[in-house]
C-alpha positions in Angstrom: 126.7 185.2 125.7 126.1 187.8 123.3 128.0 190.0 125.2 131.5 187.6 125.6 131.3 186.8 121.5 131.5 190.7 121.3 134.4 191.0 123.3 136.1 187.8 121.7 135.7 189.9 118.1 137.4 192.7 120.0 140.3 190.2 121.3 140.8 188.8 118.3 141.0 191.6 115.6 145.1 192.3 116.3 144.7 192.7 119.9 144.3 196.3 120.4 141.4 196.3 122.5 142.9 195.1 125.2 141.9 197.6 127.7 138.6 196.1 127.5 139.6 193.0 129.7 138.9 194.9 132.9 136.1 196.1 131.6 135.0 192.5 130.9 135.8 191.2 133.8 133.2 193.3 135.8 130.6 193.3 133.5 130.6 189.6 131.9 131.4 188.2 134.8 128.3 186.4 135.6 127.5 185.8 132.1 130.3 182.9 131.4 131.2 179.9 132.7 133.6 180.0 135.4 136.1 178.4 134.0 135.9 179.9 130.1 135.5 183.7 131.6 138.8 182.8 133.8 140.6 181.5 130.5 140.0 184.5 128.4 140.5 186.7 131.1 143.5 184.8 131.5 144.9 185.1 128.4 143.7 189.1 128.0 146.1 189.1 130.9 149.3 187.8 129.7 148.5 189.5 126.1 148.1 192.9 128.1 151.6 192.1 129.8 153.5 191.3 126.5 152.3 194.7 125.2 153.3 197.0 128.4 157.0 194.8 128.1 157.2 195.7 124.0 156.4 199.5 124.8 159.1 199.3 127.2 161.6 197.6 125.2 160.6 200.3 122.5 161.2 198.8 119.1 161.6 195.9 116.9 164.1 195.0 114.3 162.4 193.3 111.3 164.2 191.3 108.2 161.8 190.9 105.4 162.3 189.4 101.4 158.9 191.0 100.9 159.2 194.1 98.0 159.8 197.5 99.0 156.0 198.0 98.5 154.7 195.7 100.6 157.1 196.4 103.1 156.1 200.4 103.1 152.5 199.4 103.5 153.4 197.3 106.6 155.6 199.6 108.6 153.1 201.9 108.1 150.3 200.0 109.5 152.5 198.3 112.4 153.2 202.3 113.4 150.1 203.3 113.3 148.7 200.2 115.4 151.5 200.6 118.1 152.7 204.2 118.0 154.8 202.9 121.4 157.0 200.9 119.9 159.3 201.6 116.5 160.0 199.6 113.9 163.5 199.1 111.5 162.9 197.4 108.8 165.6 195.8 106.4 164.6 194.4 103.2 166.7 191.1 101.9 166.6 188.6 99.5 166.1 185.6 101.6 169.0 183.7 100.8 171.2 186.9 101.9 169.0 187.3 105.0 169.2 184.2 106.4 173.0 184.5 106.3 173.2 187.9 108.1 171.2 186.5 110.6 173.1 183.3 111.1 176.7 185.5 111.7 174.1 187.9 114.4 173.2 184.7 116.0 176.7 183.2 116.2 178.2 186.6 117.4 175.4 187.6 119.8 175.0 190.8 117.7 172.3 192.9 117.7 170.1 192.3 114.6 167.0 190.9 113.5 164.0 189.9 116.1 161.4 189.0 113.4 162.5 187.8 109.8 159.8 187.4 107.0 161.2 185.0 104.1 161.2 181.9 102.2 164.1 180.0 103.4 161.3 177.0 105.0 164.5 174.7 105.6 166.4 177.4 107.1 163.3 178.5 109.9 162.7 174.9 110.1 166.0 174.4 111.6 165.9 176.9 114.2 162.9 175.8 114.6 163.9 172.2 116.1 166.2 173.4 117.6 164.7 175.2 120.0 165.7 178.9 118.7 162.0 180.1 118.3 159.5 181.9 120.2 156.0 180.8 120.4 153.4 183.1 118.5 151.2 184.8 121.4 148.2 186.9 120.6 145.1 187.2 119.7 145.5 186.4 115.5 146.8 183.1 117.0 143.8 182.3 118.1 142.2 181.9 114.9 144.6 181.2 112.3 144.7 178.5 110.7 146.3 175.3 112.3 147.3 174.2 109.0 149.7 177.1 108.5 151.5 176.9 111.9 154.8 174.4 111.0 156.4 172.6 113.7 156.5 174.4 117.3 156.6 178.1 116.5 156.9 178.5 112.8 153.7 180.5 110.9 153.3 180.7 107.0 152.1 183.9 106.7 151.8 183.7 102.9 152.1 181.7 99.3 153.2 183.5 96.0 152.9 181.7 93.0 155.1 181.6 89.6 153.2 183.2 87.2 152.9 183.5 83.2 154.1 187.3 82.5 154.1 188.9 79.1 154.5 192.3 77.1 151.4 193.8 76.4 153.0 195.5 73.2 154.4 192.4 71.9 152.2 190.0 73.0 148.4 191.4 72.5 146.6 188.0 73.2 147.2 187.4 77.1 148.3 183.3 77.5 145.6 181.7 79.6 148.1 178.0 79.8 151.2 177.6 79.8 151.7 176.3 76.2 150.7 178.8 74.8 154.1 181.1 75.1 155.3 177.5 73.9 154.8 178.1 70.0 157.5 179.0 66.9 156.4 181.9 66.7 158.3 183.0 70.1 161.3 181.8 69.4 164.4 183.7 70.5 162.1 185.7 72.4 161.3 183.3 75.5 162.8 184.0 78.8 163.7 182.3 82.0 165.3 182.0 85.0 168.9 180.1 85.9 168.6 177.7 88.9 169.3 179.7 91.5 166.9 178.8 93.8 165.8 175.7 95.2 162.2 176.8 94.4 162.9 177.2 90.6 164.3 174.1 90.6 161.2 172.5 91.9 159.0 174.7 89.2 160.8 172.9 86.6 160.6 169.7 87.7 157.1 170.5 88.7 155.9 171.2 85.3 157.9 168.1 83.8 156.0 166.1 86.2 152.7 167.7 86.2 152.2 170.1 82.7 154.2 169.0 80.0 157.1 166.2 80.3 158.8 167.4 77.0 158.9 171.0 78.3 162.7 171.2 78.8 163.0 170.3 75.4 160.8 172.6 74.2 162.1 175.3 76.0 165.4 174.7 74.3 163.8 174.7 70.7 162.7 178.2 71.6 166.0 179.5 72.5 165.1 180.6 75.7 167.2 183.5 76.9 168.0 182.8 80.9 168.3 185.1 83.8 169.3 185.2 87.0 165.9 185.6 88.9 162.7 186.6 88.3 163.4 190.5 88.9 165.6 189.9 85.2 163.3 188.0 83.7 160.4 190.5 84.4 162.9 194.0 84.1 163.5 191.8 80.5 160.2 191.6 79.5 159.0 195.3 80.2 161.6 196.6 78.1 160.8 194.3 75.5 164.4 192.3 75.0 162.3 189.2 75.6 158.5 189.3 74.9 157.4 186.5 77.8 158.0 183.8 80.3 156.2 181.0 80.4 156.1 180.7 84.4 159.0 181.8 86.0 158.3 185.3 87.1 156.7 186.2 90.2 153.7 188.8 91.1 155.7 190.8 92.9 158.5 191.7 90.7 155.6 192.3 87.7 153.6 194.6 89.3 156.2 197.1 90.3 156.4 197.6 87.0 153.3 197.6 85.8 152.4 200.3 88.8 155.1 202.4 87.1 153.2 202.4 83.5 155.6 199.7 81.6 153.9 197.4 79.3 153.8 194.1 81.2 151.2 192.1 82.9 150.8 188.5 84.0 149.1 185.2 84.5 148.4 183.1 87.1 147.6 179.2 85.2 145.6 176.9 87.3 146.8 175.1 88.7 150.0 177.1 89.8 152.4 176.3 91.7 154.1 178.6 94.6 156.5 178.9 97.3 155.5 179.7 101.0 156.8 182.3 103.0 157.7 182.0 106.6 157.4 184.5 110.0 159.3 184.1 113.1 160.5 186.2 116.2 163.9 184.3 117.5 164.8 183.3 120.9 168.0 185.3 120.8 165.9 188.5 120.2 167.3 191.6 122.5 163.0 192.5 122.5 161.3 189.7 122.8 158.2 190.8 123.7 157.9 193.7 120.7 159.1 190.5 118.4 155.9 188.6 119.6 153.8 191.5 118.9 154.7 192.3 115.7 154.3 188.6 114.8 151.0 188.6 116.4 150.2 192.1 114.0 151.9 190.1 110.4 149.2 187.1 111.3 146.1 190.0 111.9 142.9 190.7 109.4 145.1 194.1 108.8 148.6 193.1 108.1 147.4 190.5 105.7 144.9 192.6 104.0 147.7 195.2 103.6 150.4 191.9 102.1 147.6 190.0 100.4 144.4 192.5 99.6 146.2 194.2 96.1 147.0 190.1 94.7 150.2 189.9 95.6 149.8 186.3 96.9 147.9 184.4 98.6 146.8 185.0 102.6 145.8 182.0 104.7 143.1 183.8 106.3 139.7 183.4 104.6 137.7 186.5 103.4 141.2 188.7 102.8 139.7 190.6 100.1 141.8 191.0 97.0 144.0 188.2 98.1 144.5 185.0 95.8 142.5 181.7 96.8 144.9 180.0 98.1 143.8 176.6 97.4 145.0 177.3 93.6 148.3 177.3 94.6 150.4 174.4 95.1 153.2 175.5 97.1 156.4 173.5 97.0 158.1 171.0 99.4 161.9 171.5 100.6 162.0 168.2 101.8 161.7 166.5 98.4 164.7 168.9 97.2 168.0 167.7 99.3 171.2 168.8 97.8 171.6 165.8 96.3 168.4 165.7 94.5 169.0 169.1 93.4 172.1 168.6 91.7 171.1 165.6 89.8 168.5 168.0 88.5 170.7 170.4 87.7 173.4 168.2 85.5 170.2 167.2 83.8 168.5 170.7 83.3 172.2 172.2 81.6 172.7 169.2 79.6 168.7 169.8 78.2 169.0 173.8 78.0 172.4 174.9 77.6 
């Protein structure tokens, strides 16, 4: 048995020794039960097939809303684990993405096989109705079943709202959230409009959860709104606004603070997050490459290379570097319909603005 759990480690660390099944077969043939030794071999099988159909197909179009960073790091591991079969990559904020790839998907065009974003209602959709593929692979094997939405939806990661502040202007780093929430702040407090459904549940979030006069505190500051968090953190570093209290993300901070600007962040506990979903579609032109490079987003690798520098939080236990991910309550489209977000908007602009 020692032998089979060997191989299994093999199998399940992104699939690439494959080539071992044969092997397998011959050697550990005697030392598994029949029918467990047939099921793995089984699946090595099918796996192997997938592969050989991706290599032919030859590459794989991939939409992500991760930054330009994280993006970089995983083409670059993708190529290196399959040198058979290229990869495009187009970066998108989700909102925009999910719209290219709903006039591909009406048109028949050629587009997107794989899209990375945070659009849960959106992948839900396509989702029920029948528009996914099913995750194959070996990382399927062990990722976690709490992570895997409906049919053939994965969460491949969280990213929290986070506290981020000018180191020039702000020498004392926050450790809560009131504590940008002073006088002495005032007209130097940003934070973002609601232009996401996501920042509409932070707010509400925090009135529920943190502080129920925070609206109205806010507005004592004079808070200075943006359009997303990329302002709101772009603000901060140059110093036109010293802080925000939540609404900027990891990974439109540390861009900047790689580039030597003076900002860093905090992540409060608890925080609170937004998921971000993986899927290959059922219109793909490659279906098989899409499969794989889902199967390499949900590997040890591909999340150590999202997850391992803190940019969020990995499902996978023991990614090193990545965020515990049980700090991080990540919000709920369901209990944001349209009409339940513009309620909470008339009320948010008659508080603010």
């Amino acid at each position: 048995m020692k032998a089979y759990e060997i191989l299994k480690r093999k199998y399940l660390q992104g699939g690439r020794a494959i080539a071992l099944a044969a092997t397998a077969a011959m050697v550990l043939g005697t030392l598994l039960p029949g029918a467990a030794f047939a099921q793995a071999g089984a699946q090595a099988a099918e796996w192997a097939k997938i592969v050989a159909a991706a290599k032919k197909e030859g590459n794989v179009h991939f939409y992500g809303g991760t930054p330009v960073q994280q993006g970089q790091r995983l083409m670059a591991g993708f190529r290196k684990a399959y040198p058979g079969i290229a990869i495009d990559y187009v970066r998108l904020p989700s909102g925009e993405m999910v719209t290219r790839i709903d006039r591909e998907r009406l048109s028949s065009a050629d587009g997107a096989d794989v899209a990375l974003g945070a659009e849960l209602l959106w992948f839900q959709e396509r989702d029920k109705e029948g528009n996914l593929l099913r995750p194959a692979g070996p990382s399927v094997a062990d990722w976690p079943a709490k992570f895997l939405r409906g049919r053939n939806l994965v969460v491949i990661g969280i990213e929290p709202f986070v506290m981020a502040y000018n180191t020039k202007l702000v020498p004392n780093a926050p450790k809560r959230y009131a504590d940008l929430l002073t006088p002495e702040f005032k007209g130097r407090i940003g934070g973002n409009e609601l232009a996401a459904t996501s920042v509409v549940a932070w707010y509400d979030w925090m009135e529920k959860t943190q502080d129920r006069d925070y609206l109205i505190k806010l507005k004592s500051l004079n808070v200075k709104l943006y359009a997303s968090a990329v302002g709101t953190s772009q603000a901060i570093a140059s110093g036109e606004i010293v802080a925000t209290p939540g609404t900027a993300t990891v990974t439109t901070v540390k861009p900047l603070m790689d580039q030597g600007a003076p900002i860093n962040y905090v992540r409060p506990i608890p925080a609170f997050g937004f998921e971000y979903m993986v899927a290959a579609f059922g219109w793909s032109k490659r279906p098989n490459a899409a499969l794989v490079l889902v199967d390499y987003l949900m590997s040890v690798e591909a999340q150590t290379l999202l997850y391992g520098t803190g940019e969020g939080a990995s499902p996978r236990s023991g990614i090193a570097g990545s965020m515990p991910i049980g700090e991080i309550q990540a919000f709920d489209p369901s209990r944001y319909p349209p009409d339940v977000v513009k309620a909470y908007r008339e009320r948010w602009n008659k508080l603010i603005k």
